[in-house]
C-alpha positions as CSV (number, residue, x, y, z in Angstrom):
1,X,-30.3,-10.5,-27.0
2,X,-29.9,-6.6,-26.5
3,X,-31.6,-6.6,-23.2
4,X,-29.2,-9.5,-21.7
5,X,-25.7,-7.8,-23.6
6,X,-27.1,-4.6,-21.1
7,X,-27.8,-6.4,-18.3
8,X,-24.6,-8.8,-17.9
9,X,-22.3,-5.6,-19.0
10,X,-24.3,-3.4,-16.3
11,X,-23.6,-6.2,-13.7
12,X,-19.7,-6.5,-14.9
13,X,-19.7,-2.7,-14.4
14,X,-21.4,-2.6,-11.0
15,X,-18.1,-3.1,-8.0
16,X,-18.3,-2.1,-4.6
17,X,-14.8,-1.7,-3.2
18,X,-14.4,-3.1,0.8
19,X,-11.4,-1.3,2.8
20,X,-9.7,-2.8,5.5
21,X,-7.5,-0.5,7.5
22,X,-4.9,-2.7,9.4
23,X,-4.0,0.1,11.6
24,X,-0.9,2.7,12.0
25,X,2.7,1.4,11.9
26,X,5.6,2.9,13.5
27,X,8.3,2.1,10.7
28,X,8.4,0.6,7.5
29,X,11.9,-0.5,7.9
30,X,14.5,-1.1,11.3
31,X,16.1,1.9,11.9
32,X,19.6,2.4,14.4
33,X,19.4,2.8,17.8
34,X,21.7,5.4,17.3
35,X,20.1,6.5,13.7
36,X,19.1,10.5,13.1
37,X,15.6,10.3,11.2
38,X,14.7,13.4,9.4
39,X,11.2,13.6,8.3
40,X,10.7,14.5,4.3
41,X,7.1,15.2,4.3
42,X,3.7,12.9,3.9
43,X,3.3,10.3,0.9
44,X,1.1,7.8,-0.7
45,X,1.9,4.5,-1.9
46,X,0.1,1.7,-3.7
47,X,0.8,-1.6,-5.2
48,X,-2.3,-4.0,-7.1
49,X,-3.0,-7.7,-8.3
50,X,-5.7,-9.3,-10.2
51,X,-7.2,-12.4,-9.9
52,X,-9.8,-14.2,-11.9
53,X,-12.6,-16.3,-10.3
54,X,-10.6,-15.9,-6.7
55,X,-9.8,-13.4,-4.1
56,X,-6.3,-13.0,-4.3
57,X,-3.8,-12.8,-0.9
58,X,-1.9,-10.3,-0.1
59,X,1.7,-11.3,0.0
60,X,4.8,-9.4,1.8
61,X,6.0,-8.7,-1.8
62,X,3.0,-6.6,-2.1
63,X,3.6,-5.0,0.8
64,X,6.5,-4.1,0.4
65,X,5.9,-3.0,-3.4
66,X,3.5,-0.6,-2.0
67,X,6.3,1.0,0.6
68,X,8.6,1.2,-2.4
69,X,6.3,2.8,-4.5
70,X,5.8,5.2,-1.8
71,X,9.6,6.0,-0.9
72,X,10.3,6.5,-4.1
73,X,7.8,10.1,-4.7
74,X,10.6,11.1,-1.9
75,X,13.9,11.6,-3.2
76,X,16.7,10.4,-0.8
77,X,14.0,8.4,1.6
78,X,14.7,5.4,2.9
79,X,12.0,4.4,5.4
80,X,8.3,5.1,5.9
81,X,7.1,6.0,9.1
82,X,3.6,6.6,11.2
83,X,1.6,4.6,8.2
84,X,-1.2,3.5,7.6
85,X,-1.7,0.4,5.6
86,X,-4.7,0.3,3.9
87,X,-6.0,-3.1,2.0
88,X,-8.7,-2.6,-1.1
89,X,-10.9,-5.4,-2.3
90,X,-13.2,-4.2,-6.0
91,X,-14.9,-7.5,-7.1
92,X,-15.8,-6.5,-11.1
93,X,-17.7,-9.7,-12.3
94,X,-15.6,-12.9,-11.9
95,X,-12.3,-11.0,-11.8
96,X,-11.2,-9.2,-8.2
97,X,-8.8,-6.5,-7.7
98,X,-6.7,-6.3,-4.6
99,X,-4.7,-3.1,-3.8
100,X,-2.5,-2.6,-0.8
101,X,-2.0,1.2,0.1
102,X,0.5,3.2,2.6
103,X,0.2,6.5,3.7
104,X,2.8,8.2,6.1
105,X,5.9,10.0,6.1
106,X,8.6,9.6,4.0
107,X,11.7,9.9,5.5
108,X,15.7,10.0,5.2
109,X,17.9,7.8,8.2
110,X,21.3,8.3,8.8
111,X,23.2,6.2,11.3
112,X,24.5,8.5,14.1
113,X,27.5,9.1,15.5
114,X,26.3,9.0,19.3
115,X,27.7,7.2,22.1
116,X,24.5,4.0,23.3
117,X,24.7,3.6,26.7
């Protein structure tokens, strides 16, 4: 009874995590044509779900969980630009974790005052 308590909680311990890198984004959010965007500096985001006996999707919420969660180490920023986006699958037994993760900079946009043409 010992031997199979150690061997199912050494195969619920044993997760290999698979990353998916979806590529570099320009902008979290639209900005202004006529918008002055003043870098803040780089920042890390994440946001995580659970699911049990399924791999769970990731959902826009998620995404944008992660963005939030990454504006928010910046005070006074309001988009995320040149990110990465980053998506984490860690199967642990019959239960998976999913974590979505952005990394760019953080910063602060102010619509402008100058003339479009």
């Amino acid at each position: 009874m010992r031997v199979i308590t150690i061997l199912l909680l050494s195969l619920l311990m044993s997760a290999c995590t698979q990353s998916y890198i979806t590529g570099l984004k320009p902008q979290s959010h639209f900005d202004y044509p006529n918008s002055n965007v003043y870098p803040m500096g780089k920042t890390m985001g994440k946001a995580s779900t659970t699911s049990f006996y399924g791999i769970p999707m990731v959902s826009s919420a998620m995404q944008k969980a992660a963005i939030r969660n990454a504006l928010s180490k910046k005070p006074g920023a309001n988009v995320l630009i040149n990110y990465v986006e980053t998506k984490e699958i860690t199967p642990i037994g019959p239960i998976t974790i999913l974590t979505v993760r952005v990394e760019g900079t953080a910063a602060k946009m102010e619509i402008g005052t100058q003339n479009l043409k």
